[in-house]
Backbone as CSV, one residue per row, in Angstrom:
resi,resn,N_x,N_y,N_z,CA_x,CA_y,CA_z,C_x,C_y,C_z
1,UNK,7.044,37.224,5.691,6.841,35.828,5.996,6.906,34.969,4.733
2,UNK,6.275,35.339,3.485,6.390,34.216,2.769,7.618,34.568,1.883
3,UNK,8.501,35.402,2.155,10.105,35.130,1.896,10.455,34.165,2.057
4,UNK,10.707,33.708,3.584,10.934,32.998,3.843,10.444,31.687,4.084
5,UNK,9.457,31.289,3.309,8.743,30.357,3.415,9.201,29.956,1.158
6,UNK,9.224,31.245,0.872,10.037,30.376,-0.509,11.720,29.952,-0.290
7,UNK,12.282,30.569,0.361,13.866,29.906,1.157,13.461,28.280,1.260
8,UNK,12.505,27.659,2.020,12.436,26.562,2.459,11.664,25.931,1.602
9,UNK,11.459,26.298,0.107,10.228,25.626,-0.714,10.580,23.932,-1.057
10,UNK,9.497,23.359,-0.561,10.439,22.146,-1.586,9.387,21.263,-2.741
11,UNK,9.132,22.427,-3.723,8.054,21.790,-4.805,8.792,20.739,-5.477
12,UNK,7.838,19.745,-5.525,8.329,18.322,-6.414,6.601,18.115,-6.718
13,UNK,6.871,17.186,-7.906,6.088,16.644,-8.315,6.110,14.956,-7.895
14,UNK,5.115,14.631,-7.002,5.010,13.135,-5.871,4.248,12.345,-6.930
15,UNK,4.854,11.206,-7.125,4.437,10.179,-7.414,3.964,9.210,-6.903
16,UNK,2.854,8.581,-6.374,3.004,7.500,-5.515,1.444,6.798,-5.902
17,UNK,1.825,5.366,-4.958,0.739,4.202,-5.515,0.510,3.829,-4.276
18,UNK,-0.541,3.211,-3.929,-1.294,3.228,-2.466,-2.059,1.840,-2.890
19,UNK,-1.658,0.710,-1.856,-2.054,-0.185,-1.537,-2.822,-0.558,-0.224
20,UNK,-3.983,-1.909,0.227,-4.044,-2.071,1.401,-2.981,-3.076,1.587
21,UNK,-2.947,-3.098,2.827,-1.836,-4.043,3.453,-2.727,-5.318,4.219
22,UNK,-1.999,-6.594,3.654,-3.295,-7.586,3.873,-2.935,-8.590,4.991
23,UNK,-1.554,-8.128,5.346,-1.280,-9.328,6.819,-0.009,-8.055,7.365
24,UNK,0.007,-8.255,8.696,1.566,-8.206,9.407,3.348,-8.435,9.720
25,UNK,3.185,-9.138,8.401,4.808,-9.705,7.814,5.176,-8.748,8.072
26,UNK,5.579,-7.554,7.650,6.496,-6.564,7.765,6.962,-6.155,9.012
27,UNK,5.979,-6.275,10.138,6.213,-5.374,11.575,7.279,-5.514,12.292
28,UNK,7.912,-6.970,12.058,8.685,-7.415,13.135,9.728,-6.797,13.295
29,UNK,10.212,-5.906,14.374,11.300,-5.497,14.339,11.020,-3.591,14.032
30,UNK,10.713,-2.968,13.499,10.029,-1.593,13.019,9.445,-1.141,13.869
31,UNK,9.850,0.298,14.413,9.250,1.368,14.895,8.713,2.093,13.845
32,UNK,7.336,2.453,14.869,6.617,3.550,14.030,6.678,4.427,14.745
33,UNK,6.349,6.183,13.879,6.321,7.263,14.053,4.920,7.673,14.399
34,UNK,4.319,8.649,15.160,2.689,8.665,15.408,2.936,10.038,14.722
35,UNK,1.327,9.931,13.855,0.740,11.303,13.095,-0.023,11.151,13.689
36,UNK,-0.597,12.601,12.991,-1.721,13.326,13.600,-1.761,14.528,12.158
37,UNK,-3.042,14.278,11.736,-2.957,15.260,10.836,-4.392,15.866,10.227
38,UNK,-4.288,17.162,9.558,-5.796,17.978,10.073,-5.820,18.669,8.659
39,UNK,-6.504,18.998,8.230,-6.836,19.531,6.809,-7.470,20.938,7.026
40,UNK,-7.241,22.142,6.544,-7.666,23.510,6.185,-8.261,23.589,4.771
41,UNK,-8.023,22.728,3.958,-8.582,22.518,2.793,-8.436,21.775,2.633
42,UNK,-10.146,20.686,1.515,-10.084,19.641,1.107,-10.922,19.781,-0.023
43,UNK,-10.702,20.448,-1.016,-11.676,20.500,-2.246,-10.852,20.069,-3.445
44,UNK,-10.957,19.374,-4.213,-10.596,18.546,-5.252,-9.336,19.006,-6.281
45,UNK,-9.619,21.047,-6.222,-8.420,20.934,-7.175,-7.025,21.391,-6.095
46,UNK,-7.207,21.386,-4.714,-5.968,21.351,-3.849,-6.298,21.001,-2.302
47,UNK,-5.608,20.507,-1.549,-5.193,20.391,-0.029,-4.594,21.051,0.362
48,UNK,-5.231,21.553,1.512,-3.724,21.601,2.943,-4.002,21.354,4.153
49,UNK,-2.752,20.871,4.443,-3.058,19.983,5.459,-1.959,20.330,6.572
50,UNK,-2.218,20.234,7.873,-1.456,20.359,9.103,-1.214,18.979,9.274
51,UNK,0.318,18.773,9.581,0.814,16.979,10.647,1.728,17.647,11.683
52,UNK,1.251,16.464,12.738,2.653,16.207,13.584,3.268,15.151,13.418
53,UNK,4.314,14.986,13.038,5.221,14.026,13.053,6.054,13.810,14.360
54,UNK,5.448,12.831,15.187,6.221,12.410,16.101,6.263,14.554,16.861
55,UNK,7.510,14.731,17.127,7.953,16.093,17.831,7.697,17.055,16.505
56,UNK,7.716,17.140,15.230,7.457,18.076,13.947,6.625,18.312,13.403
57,UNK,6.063,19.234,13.612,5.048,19.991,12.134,5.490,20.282,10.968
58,UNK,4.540,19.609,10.169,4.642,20.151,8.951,3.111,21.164,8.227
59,UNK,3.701,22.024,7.291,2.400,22.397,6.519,2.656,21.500,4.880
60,UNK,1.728,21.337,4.172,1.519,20.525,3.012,0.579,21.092,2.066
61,UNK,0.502,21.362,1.052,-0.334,22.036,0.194,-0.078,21.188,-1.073
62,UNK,-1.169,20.562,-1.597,-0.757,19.767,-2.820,-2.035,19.887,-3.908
63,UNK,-1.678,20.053,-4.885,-2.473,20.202,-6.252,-3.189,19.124,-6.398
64,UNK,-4.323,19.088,-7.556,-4.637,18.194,-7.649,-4.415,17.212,-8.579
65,UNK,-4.599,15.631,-8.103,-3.713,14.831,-8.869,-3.805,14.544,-10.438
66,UNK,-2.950,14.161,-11.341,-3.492,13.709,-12.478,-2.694,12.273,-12.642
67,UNK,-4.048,11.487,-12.486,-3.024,9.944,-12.399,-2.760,9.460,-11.033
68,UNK,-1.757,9.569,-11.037,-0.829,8.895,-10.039,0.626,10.174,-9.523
69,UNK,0.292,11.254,-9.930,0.933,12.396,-9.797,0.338,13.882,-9.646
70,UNK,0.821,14.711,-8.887,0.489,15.642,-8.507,1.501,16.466,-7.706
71,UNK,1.489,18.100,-7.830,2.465,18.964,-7.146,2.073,18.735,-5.960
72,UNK,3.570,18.809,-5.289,3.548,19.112,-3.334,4.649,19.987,-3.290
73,UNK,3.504,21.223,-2.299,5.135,21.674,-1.159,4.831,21.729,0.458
74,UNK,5.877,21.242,0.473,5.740,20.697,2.103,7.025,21.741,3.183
75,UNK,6.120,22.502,4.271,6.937,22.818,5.056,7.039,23.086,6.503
76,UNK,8.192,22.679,6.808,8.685,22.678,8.637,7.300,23.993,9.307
77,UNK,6.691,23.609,10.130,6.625,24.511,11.105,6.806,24.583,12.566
78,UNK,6.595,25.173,13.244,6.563,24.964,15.106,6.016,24.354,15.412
79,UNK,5.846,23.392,16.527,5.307,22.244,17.068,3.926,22.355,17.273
80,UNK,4.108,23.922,17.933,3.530,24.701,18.756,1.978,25.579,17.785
81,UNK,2.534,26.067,16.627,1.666,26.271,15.634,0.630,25.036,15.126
82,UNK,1.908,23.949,15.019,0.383,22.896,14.444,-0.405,22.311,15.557
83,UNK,0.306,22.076,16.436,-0.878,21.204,17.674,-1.970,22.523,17.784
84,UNK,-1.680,24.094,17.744,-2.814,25.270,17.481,-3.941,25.084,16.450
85,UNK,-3.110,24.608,15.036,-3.739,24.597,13.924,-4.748,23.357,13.913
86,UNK,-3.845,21.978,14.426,-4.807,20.790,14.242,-6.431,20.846,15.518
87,UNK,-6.152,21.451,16.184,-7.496,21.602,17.692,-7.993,22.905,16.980
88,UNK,-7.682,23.688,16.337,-8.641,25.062,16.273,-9.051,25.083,15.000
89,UNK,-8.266,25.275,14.291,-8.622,25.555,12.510,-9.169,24.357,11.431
90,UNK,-8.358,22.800,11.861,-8.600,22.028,11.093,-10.099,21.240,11.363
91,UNK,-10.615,20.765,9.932,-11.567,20.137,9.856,-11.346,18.711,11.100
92,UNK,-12.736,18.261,11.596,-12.594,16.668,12.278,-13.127,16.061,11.842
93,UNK,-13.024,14.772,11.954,-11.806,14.144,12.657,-10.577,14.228,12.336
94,UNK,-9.789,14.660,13.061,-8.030,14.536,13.012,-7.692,13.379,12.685
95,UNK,-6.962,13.176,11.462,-6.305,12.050,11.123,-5.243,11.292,12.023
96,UNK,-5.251,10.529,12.627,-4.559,9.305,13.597,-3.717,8.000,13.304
97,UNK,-2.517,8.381,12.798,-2.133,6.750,12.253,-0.816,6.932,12.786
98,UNK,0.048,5.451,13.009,1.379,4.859,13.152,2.210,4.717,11.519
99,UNK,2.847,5.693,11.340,3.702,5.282,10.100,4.982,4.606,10.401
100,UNK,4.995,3.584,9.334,6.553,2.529,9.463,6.843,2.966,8.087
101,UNK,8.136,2.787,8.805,8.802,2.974,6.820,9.733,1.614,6.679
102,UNK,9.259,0.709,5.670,9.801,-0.421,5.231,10.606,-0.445,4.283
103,UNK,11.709,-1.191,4.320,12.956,-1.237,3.015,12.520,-2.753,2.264
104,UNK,12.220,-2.366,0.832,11.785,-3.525,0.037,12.331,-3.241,-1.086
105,UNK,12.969,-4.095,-1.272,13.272,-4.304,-3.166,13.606,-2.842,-3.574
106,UNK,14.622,-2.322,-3.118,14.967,-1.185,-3.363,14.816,0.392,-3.101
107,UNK,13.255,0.124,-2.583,12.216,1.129,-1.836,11.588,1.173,-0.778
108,UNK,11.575,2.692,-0.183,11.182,2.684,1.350,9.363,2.377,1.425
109,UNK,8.861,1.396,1.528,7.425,1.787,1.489,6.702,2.254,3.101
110,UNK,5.974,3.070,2.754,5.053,3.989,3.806,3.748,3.011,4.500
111,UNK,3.797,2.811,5.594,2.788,1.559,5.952,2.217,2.884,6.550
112,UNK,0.770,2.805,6.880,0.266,3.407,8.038,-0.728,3.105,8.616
113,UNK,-1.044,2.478,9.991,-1.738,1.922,10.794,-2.878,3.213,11.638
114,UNK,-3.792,2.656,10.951,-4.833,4.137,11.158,-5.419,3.961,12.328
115,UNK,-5.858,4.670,13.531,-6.625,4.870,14.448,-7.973,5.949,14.884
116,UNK,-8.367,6.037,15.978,-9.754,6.961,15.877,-10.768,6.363,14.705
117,UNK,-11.345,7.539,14.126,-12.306,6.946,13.112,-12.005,6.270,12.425
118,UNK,-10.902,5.977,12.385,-10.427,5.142,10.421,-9.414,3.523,11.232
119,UNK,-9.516,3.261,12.152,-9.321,2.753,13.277,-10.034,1.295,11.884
120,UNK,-8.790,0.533,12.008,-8.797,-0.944,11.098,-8.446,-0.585,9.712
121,UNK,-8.370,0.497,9.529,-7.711,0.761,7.965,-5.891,0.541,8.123
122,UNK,-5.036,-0.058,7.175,-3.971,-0.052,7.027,-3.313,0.157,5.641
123,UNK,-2.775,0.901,5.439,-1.893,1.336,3.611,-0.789,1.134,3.661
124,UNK,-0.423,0.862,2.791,1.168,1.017,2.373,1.025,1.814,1.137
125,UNK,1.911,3.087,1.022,2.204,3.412,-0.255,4.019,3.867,-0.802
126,UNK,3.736,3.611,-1.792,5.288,3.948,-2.261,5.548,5.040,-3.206
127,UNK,6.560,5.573,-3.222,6.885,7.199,-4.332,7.681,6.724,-5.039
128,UNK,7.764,7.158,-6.514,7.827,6.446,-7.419,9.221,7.910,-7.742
129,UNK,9.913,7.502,-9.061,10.602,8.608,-9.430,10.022,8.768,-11.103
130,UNK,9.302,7.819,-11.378,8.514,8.151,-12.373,6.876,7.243,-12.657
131,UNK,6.215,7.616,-13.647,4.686,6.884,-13.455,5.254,5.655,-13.685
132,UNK,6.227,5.448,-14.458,5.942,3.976,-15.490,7.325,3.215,-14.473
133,UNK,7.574,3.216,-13.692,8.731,2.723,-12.726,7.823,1.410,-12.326
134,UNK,9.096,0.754,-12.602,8.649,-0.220,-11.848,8.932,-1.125,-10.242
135,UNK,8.397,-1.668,-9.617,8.668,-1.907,-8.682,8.357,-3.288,-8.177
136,UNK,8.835,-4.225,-7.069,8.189,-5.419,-6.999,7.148,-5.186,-5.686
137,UNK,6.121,-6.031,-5.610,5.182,-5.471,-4.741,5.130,-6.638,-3.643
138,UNK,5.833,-6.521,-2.128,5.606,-7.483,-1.043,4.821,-8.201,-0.936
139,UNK,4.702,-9.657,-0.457,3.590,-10.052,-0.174,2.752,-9.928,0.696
140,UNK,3.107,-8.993,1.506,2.007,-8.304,2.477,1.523,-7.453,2.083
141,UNK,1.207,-7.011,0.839,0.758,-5.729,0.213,-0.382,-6.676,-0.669
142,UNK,-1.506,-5.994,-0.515,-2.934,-6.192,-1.095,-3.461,-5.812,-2.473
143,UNK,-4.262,-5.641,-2.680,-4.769,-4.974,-3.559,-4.683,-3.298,-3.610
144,UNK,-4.397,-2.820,-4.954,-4.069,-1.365,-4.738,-5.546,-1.060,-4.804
145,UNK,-5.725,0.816,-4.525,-6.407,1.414,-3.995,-6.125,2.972,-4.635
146,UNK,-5.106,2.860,-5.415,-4.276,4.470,-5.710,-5.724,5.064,-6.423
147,UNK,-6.263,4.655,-7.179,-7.740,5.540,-7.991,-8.667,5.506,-6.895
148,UNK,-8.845,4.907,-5.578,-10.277,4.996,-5.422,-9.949,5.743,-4.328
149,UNK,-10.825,7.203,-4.338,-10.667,8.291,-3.360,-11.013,8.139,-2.149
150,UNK,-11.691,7.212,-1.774,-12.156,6.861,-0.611,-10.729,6.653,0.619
151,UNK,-9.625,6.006,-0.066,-8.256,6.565,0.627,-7.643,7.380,1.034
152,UNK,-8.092,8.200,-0.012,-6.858,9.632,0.814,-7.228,10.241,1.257
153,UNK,-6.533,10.279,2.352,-6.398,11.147,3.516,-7.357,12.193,3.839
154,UNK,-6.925,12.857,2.543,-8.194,13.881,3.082,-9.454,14.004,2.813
155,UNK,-10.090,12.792,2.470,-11.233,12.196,2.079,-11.857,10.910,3.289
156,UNK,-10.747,10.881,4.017,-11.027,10.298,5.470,-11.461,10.974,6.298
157,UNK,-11.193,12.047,6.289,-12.131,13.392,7.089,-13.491,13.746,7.124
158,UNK,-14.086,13.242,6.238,-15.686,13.941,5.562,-15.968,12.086,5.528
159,UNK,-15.423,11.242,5.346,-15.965,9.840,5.457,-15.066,8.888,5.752
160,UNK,-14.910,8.713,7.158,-14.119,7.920,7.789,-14.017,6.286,7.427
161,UNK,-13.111,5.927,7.429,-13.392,4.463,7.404,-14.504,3.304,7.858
162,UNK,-14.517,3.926,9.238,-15.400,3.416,10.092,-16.959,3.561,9.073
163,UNK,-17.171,4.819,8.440,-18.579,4.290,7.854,-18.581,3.635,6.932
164,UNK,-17.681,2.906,6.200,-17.816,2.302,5.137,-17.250,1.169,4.826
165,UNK,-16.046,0.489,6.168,-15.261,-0.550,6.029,-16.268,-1.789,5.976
166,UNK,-16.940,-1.708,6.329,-18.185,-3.072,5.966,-18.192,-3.353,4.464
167,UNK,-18.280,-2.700,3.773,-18.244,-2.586,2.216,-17.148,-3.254,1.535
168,UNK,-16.113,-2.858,2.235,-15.014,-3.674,1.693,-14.713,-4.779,2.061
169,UNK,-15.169,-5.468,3.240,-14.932,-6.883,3.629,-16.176,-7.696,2.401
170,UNK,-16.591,-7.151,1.780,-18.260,-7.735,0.886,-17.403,-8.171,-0.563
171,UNK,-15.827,-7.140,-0.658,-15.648,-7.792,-1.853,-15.054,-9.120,-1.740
């Protein structure tokens, strides 16, 4: 099995910057994709994580970050394995969001409209091809968020939005 699971490797080193998204400009017109995604590990020096994408599973295993960068390998599985993995194995709450992918100023940015517990959270983030790249930032894009852990993903699991979005309407 994990022959073939190095056949399909696809290690990169991900760059990316994570914003909130502060109005709806972007939507008009854009389909989103529905996730669903579940964590087997969430301890600081790695993840992994189960998604469905729309009809696809993926598995995800990523290092931990330094900066604004960190290793990922991400791979295809059966539909059938992750909807198993996300109800039996993964930590809850199951992650719940609508991803759009927006074309801006050269780059696809990642919106994602969160539901269930994290239900009023919205991000946009973008992947960079290096730290120091630059990019122009929409005006529907907020204040970034890339350092404060309370975002990612798999830190939405153990403290959902829902307990803490009060906090952020205070700034």
């Amino acid at each position: 099995m994990s022959a073939k699971l190095e056949n399909r490797n696809s290690k990169r080193l991900e760059i990316e910057r994570k914003f909130l998204v502060k109005s709806s400009d972007w939507l008009a017109g854009h389909k989103g994709i529905s996730f669903k995604q579940g964590y087997l590990s969430t301890e600081a020096s790695r993840t992994v994580r189960i998604r469905l994408e729309g009809e696809k599973g993926k598995l995800t295993i990523k290092g931990k970050k330094k900066g604004i960068a960190g290793i990922e390998f991400e791979y295809s599985i059966p539909k059938n394995d992750a909807e198993f993995l996300l109800k039996s194995l993964c930590k809850k709450p199951i992650i719940e969001k609508i991803r759009y992918k927006i074309k801006f100023g050269g780059f696809i940015w990642e919106v994602d409209i969160f539901s269930g517990e994290n239900k009023g959270l919205k991000l946009a983030e973008i992947e960079l091809q290096s730290i120091n790249q630059e990019f122009k930032i929409p005006d529907w894009v907020g204040e970034e968020v890339t350092h404060d852990r309370r975002f990612r993903n798999a830190n939405l699991v153990s403290n959902p939005f829902s307990n803490w979005k009060h906090k952020l309407k205070s700034k």
